[in-house]
C-alpha positions as CSV (number, residue, x, y, z in Angstrom):
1,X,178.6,20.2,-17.6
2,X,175.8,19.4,-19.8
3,X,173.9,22.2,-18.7
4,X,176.8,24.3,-19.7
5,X,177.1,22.8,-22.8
6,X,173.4,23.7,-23.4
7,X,174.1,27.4,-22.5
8,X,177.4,28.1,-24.8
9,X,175.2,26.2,-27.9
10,X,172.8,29.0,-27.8
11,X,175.7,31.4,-27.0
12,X,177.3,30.4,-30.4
13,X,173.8,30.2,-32.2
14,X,172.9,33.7,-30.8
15,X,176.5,34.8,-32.3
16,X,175.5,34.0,-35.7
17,X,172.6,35.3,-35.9
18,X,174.6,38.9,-34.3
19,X,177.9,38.7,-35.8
20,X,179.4,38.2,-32.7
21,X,182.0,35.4,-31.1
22,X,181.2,33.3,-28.3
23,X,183.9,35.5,-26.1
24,X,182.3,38.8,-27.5
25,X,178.7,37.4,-26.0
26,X,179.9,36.3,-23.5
27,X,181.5,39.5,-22.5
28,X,178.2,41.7,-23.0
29,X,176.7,39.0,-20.8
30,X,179.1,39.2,-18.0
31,X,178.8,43.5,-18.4
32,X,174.9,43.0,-18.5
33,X,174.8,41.2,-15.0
34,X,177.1,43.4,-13.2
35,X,175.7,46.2,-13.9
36,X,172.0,44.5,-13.4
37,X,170.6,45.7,-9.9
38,X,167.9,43.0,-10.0
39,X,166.5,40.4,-11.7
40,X,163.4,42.2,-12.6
41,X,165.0,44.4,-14.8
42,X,165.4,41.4,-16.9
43,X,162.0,40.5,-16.8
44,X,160.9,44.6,-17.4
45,X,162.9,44.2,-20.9
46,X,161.5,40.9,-21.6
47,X,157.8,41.9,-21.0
48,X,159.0,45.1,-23.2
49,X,160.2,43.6,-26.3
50,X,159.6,39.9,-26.5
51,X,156.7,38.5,-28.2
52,X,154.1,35.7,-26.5
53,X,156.0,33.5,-29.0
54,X,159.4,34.9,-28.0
55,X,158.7,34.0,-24.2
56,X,157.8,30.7,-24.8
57,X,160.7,30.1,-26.7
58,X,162.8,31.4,-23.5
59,X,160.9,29.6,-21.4
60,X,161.5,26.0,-23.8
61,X,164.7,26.8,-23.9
62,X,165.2,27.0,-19.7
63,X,163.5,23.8,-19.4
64,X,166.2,22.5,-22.0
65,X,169.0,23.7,-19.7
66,X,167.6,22.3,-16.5
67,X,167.1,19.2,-18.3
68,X,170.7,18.7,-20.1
69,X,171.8,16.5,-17.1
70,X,168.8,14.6,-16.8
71,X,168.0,15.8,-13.5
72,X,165.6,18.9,-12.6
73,X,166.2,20.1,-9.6
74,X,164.0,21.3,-7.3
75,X,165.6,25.4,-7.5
76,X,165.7,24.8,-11.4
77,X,161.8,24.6,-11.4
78,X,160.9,27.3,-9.4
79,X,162.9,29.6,-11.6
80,X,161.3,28.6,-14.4
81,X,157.8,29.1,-13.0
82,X,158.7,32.2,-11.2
83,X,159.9,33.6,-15.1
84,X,157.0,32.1,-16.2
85,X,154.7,34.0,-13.8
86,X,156.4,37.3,-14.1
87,X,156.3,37.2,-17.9
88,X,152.8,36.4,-18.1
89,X,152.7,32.7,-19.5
90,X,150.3,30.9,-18.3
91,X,150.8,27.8,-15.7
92,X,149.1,25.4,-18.0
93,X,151.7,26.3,-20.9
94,X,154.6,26.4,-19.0
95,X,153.6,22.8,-17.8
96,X,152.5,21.7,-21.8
97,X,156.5,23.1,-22.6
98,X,158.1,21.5,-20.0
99,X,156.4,18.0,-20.8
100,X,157.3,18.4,-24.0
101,X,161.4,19.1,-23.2
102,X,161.6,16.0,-20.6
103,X,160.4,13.5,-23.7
104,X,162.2,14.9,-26.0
C-alpha cells in the first residue's frame, strides 16, 4: 500500500504539471502498457528523450517506491539496476541514489 501510495503521488504531481486527472493518467498508462510489446521500448524512449539529470530522477524516484514499505525486496533491486544499466547510469550512482533514498 505504501508503495502504491508513492506511485498515485507522482501520478497526481505528473497531472499538474500536464493538465491532466489522476483517472486521465492513469488511463494513458494502462493504454501505454497494453499496447507495449516489451519493456525495452520503454527504455528506447527514455534513452531518446530524457536527460542524464532526467534518469537519475527516474531512477531516485524507483528507489523511493521500493522503499515506501520499508522493505526492498530482492526483485525490487534488480529492476532498478537492470533500468539503471540499460539507461546508461553508472553502478556507482545508482548505489550513491539509492543510499541516499534508504536515509532519507
Amino acid at each position: 500500500n505504501s508503495e502504491l501510495a508513492v506511485l498515485l503521488e507522482e501520478i497526481k504531481r505528473i497531472g499538474s504539471k500536464v493538465g491532466k486527472t489522476e483517472e486521465e493518467i492513469l488511463k494513458i498508462i494502462e493504454k501505454f502498457s497494453k499496447s507495449s510489446i516489451s519493456f525495452h521500448d520503454f527504455i528506447k524512449d527514455i534513452n531518446k528523450g530524457y536527460s542524464k539529470q532526467d534518469k537519475l530522477a527516474l531512477i531516485t524516484f524507483l528507489w523511493t517506491v521500493a522503499y515506501a514499505d520499508f522493505v526492498l525486496e530482492v526483485n525490487e533491486e534488480r529492476l532498478i539496476r537492470r533500468i539503471a544499466d540499460l539507461i546508461n547510469i553508472k553502478d556507482i550512482d545508482v548505489l550513491k541514489i539509492k543510499d541516499t533514498v534508504k536515509n532519507s
